[in-house]
Structure formats: structure tokens, C-alpha cells
N, C-alpha and C positions, 0 to 999 in steps of 0.2 A: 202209662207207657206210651211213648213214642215209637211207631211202628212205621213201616216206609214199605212199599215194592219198589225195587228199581229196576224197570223194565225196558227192555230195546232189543233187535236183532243182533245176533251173532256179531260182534266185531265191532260195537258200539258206544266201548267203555264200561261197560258196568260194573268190571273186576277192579280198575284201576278207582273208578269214584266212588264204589263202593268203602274200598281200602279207607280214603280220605272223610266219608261221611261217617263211618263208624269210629272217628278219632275224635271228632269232633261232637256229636250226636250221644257217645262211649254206648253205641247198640251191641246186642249180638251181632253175628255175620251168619247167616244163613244163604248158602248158594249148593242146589241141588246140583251144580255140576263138583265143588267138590267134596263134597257129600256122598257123591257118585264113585267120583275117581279114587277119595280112601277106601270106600268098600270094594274096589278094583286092587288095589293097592296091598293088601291083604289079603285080597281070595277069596270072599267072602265066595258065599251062596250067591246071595245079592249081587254083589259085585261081579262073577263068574256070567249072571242073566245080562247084566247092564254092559256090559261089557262088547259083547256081542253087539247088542243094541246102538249103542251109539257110534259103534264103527264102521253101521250102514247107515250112518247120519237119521238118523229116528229116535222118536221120545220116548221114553221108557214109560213105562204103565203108572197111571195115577196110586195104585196099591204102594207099588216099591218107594216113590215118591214121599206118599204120605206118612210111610211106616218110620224112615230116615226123619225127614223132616219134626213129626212129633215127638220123635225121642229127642231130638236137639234140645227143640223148645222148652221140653217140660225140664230138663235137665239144665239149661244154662240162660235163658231167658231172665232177665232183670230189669234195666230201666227203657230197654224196648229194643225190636228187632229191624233189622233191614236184610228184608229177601232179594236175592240175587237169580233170577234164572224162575222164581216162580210168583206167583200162577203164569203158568204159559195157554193154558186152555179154559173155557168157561167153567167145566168142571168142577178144577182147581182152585178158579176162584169163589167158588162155593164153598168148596171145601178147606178153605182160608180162613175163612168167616168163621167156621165151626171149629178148629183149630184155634185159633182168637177166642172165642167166646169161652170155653175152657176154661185162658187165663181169664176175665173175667174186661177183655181189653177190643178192640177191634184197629182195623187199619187206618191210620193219618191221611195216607195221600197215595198215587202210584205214580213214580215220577216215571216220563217215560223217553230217554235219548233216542231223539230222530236224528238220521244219518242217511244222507243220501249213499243209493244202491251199490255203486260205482266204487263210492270208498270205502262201506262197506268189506268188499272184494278184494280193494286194496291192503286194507290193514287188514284183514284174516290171513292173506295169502305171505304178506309181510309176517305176522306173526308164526306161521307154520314154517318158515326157514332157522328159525330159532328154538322154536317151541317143543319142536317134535312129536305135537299131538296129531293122530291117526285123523281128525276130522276138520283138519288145517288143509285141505286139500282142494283144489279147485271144483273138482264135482262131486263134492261132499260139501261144499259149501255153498253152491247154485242149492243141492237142492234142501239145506239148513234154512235159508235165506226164503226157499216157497216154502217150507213146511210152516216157517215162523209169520208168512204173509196169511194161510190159509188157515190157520188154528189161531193166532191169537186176535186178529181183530174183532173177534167175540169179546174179548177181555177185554180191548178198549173199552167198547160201548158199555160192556159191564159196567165200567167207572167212572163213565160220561156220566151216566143216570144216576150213579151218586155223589156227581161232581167232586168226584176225588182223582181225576186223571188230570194230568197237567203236564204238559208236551215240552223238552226243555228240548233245545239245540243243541246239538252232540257234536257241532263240529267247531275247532277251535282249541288253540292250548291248552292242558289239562288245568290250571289254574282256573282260566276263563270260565269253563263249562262247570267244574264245581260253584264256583259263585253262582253262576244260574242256579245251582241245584238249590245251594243254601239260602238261596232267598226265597225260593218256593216254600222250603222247610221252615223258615222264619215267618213265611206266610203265614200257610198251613196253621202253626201253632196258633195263632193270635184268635183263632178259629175253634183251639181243642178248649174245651169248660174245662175249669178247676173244680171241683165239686171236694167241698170239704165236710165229712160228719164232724161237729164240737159233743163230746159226751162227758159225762161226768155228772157226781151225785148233784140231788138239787143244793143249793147253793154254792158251791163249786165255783160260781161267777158266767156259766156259760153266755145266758143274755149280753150282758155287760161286754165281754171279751167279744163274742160275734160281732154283734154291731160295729164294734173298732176293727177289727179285722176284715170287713167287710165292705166297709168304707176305705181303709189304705187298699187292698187290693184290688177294689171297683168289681164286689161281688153281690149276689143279690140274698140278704139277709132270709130266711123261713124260720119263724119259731112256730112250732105247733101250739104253744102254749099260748102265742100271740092270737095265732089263729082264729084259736078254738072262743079265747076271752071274747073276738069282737063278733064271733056266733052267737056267744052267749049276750050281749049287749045289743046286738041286733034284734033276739030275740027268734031268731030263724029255728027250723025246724031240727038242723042238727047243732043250734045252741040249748035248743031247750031240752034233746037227749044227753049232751056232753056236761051240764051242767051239773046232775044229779050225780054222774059219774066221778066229777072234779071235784066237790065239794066233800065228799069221801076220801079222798087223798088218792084214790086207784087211777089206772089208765085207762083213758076213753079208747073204746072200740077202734080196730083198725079200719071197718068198714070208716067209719068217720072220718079219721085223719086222712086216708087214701083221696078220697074226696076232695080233700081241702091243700094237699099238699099237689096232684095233680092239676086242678083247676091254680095256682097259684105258681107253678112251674109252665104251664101252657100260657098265661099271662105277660110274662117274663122270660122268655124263652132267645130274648135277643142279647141277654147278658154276658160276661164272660164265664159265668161260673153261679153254685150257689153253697152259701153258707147253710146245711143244717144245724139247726138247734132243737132238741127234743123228739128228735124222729133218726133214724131208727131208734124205738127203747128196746127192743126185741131181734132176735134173730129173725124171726120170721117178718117183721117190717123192715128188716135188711134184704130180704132177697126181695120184698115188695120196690122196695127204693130201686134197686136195680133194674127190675122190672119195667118201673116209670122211665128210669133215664133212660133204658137202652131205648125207648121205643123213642127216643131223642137222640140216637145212636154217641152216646154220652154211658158215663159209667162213675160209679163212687171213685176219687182220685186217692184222698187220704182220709183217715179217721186220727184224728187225737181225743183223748183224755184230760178234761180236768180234774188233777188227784188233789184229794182234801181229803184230811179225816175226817170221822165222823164227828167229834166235838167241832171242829171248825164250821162243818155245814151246820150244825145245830145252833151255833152263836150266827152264824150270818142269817141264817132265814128268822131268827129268833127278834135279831137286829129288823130287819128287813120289815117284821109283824107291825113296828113301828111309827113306821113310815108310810106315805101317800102309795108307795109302791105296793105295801101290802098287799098279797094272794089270802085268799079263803081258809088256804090250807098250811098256812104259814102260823094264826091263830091257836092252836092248841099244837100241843108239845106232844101229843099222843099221835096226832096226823103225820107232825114231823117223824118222828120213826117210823111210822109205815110207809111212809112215801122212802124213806132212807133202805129201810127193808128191801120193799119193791125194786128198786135200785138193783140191789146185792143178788137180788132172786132173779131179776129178769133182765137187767141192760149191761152187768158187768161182762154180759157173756159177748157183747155185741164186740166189743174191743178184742176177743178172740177170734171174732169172726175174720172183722180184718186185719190185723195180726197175722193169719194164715196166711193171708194174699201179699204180705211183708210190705202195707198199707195203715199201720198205725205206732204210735206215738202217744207215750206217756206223761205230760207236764205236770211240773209241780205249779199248783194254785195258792199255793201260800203266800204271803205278802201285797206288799201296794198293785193298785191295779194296773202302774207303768210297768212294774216289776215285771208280774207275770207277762203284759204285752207284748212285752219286750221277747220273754222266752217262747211266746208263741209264733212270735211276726218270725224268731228265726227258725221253728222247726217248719214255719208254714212255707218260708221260701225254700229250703232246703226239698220238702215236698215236693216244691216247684219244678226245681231244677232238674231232679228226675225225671217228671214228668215232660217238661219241654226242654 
């Protein structure tokens, strides 16, 4: 998800480029003021509090805020949001974060429209001859303009120190200043990791398909299975535990892969993105994966599937015994169903995991390996484009 704040004082544009970034972007719109004003508009409870409030120009309580704001989210959020009006307070932008985290997402960037004082004052007071809002009014807008001096420059710094504030120039035809915006946004992205899970039973083709996909998209490849082999040929201390493990057809301990799959993302960490393969097999090494990445402030982007029957995985790994390529556990036909098993018992559940997060993708792996490529390379950019 592409998530944005767009931040700036009272009379700075952020309704009108807001309008224009979420057309382009196709975000939600979230803007606590009117958010505000429909629960005025209606008579709410809410809105009856708020009401009052902001017609002695002051911010209404982080509570009321919050309570609007996550029912939005959780109800119309999809390929990502752009907040208008908040975080206004350190707070908030704490409470942002946890908010985000929820979806299972955090925020891109806070774009922030600077506007000298002066014009400021100019266009709010221009806008209040038209407008007819109660807080279009000259000394409701001096003291809009300190309230907004004295509470948010917390929030800048907030986003300084996670180099996610980005100061754009607010003054200038609305054309001009959107392209400021959307080149920061075009930044930005080049910046967000693609993180893709590949799942699917073993022979399915996942190694084969990663690698290619990994390579057009300039991602950085992890097979656990890769991994683990060249512990075990190293002969290291968690090749010689994983070993005993693999050669049984079962799954190596998560303490292990965590290991290998953190040391080997911390290595590589300056990529665009990373291709899993064989990791998560479990929901519980899904919330692990998460875990990793977040603390990368990175998140799983997509998960697909490669679907094969079971006779097909049995003729390719079968095939597979053959060859220079041959696994341990490719050898007897009794391994190959328990690893097919294992499958069925433990990693089919993964692709509901994200499925719930409306983060996964079914492919058919049957035919040539262009074939399938082919049908991967376009679910994987369709992925994409959601995404950025």
C-alpha cells in the first residue's frame, strides 16, 4: 500500500492536491476535517462536540479523531491512503503508526506544502468570502495559523528522523505544485521494497520461476532450501542440525531458518525488494517474516501460489531425482508424499493468511516454463501497481 500524509497550515492547498493525487495514486481520501464536518452535517453526538470546537478555531481531541479516522480505514482502505489534515500533533503521529500497523502497512512519506504567512492569510480570507465556513474568518485564522505553528513542528521532526518529511513548495499554479508532489511520490517509491512470498507444493517450479523473476525485476532471490544446502555443505553448526532434519523429508526448525533468513536480508538490505522461496511454510513463520521486515520498516507486499497437482509435483520431482539437480529427498517416492503431505498440513494455510490481507494470487504452473513466466511476470506487476 501506498500511504502519504499531506501536510501544511490552514490555506495551503491540501484539499485541492489532495483531490489530484488520489486520481492519480487511486488512494482513499482521508481528511479529518471532512470527516468532521459529515458528523456535523448529520448531528451526530460527534459532530454536535466537534462542532463547537472548531468554531473557536481548536483541535478537537485525539479520541474523536481516532475513532472517525479507523472506522474509515478499516472499512474502505485498499491500494493505499492519503491523510489530509492529520497527524497534526506528535501524538497522532504515533498513533498513525498503530493505525497502519493494523493494516499490516506503514506510511511512504509526509509531503509537507510550505507557504509563506502572508499568503497563507490571503487565500483563507479569499476562501471565507465564498466558502461560508465559520473558521474562514480573520481571527480565527491568526489563531488556526499559531495553533498549527505550536503543535505540529513536533510532527515535522517526528519525520525528519525517519527521513520521511519532504518539504514541497506550495506556492505556484496548481499544476506546478502537483508535479512537485508527484515527483517526490515517484521518489519515494523507488525507495518502497517489493517483497514477494512464491508458495506452492514442492515441484510446483518455485526455484526455477524465482530466480527469473528476480532477475527481470532486479529483486534479491532467498531460498531457504538454498540456504540451508550450503550450511549443510559448509558443514556449519546449523548445517549439521538441518541436515538430519532434510533428509527425512520434514521442515527444519524455525529457530534455524530465522537465522539464516535475517542474517541474509541484513546482508542485502540495499536492494529493491526480496523474492521468498520456501519461507514462510507456516503461518507462524509468516508473522516471523513480518516481524523481520518490519524491523526494516518494510512489510510482505504479495504472496502467490504455484498451483500443480499432485501427480504433476510427483512426475517433476520424480524427473528432477535424475538429474545433477537432484535433492536427498527427491529419491524415494515415499519422501515425496510426505513432503507433498506436509505441504497440504502446514503451508496451504499460508496463502490464506495472505489472502485475508487481499495480498495473494493463485497461478497455474502447468506447462512450459515461458508459459507459466509469462503468467507470473503479469500477476507480479499487476501487484506492482498497486502497490506503487
Amino acid at each position: 500500500m501506498l500511504n502519504i500524509a499531506l501536510f501544511g497550515p490552514p490555506g495551503a492547498g491540501k484539499g485541492t492536491q489532495s483531490a489530484l493525487l488520489i486520481e492519480k495514486y487511486k488512494l482513499t481520501y482521508i481528511s479529518t476535517g471532512d470527516l468532521l464536518r459529515q458528523e456535523i452535517a448529520e448531528g451526530t453526538e460527534i459532530g454536535k462536540e466537534a462542532g463547537d470546537i472548531i468554531n473557536r478555531g481548536q483541535l478537537v481531541s485525539d479520541e474523536m479523531i481516532v475513532e472517525l479516522i479507523e472506522k474509515r480505514i478499516m472499512t474502505t482502505a485498499n491500494n493505499g491512503i492519503l491523510f489530509d489534515g492529520f497527524p497534526r500533533t506528535l501524538v497522532q503521529a504515533y498513533i498513525l503508526e498503530g493505525l497502519l500497523l493494523k493494516l499490516n502497512t506503514s506510511l511512504a512519506c509526509m509531503l509537507s506544502l510550505v507557504v509563506p504567512r502572508e499568503e497563507l492569510i490571503t487565500r483563507l480570507l479569499e476562501r471565507g468570502k465564498s466558502s461560508g465556513r465559520s473558521d474562514d474568518t480573520a481571527e480565527v485564522i491568526e489563531y488556526r495559523l499559531e495553533e498549527y505553528e505550536n503543535k505540529t513542528k513536533p510532527v515535522i521532526e517526528f519525520y525528519q528522523l525517519r527521513e520521511k518529511y519532504i518539504p514541497i513548495n506550495g506556492v505556484g499554479p496548481i499544476p506546478e505544485v502537483f508535479k512537485r508532489l508527484t515527483e517526490s511520490v515517484d521518489r519515494t517509491l523507488q525507495n518502497v521494497w517489493f517483497n514477494l512470498v512464491l508458495t506452492g507444493a514442492p515441484g510446483s517450479g518455485k526455484g526455477t520461476q524465482g530466480r527469473l523473476l528476480a532477475e527481470k525485476y532486479h529483486l534479491y532471490y532467498i531460498s531457504t532450501g538454498s540456504l540451508l544446502r550450503r550450511e549443510v555443505k559448509a558443514n556449519t553448526e546449523i548445517g549439521i542440525k538441518a541436515k538430519e532434519v532434510m533428509d527425512k523429508g520434514d521442515l527444519v526448525s524455525d529457530e534455524l531458518v530465522i537465522q539464516l533468513i535475517e542474517r541474509e536480508i541484513q546482508q542485502h538490505n540495499s536492494v529493491r525488494g526480496f523474492i521468498f522461496k520456501g519461507f514462510p511454510r507456516t503461518v507462524i513463520q509468516a508473522y516471523i517474516l513480518d516481524g523481520l521486515l518490519r524491523r526494516l520498516n518494510s512489510t510482505v507486499s504479495y504472496c502467490i501460489e504455484l498451483n500443480a497437482s499432485t501427480l504433476e509435483s510427483v512426475k517433476r520431482l520424480s524427473s528432477r531425482a535424475k538429474t545433477p539437480n537432484a535433492r536427498s529427498y527427491d529419491m524415494n517416492t515415499d519422501l515425496i508424499i510426505h513432503r507433498l503431505e506436509e505441504f497440504h498440513q502446514k503451508t496451504v494455510a499460508v496463502g490464506s493468511f495472505y489472502d485475508k490481507q487481499h495480498k495473494f494470487a493463485s497461478v497455474d504452473a502447468t506447462g512450459d516454463q515461458e508459459t507459466v513466466f509469462n503468467r507470473l511476470s503479469e500477476r507480479v506487476e499487476k501487484a506492482m501497481r498497486i502497490l506503487r
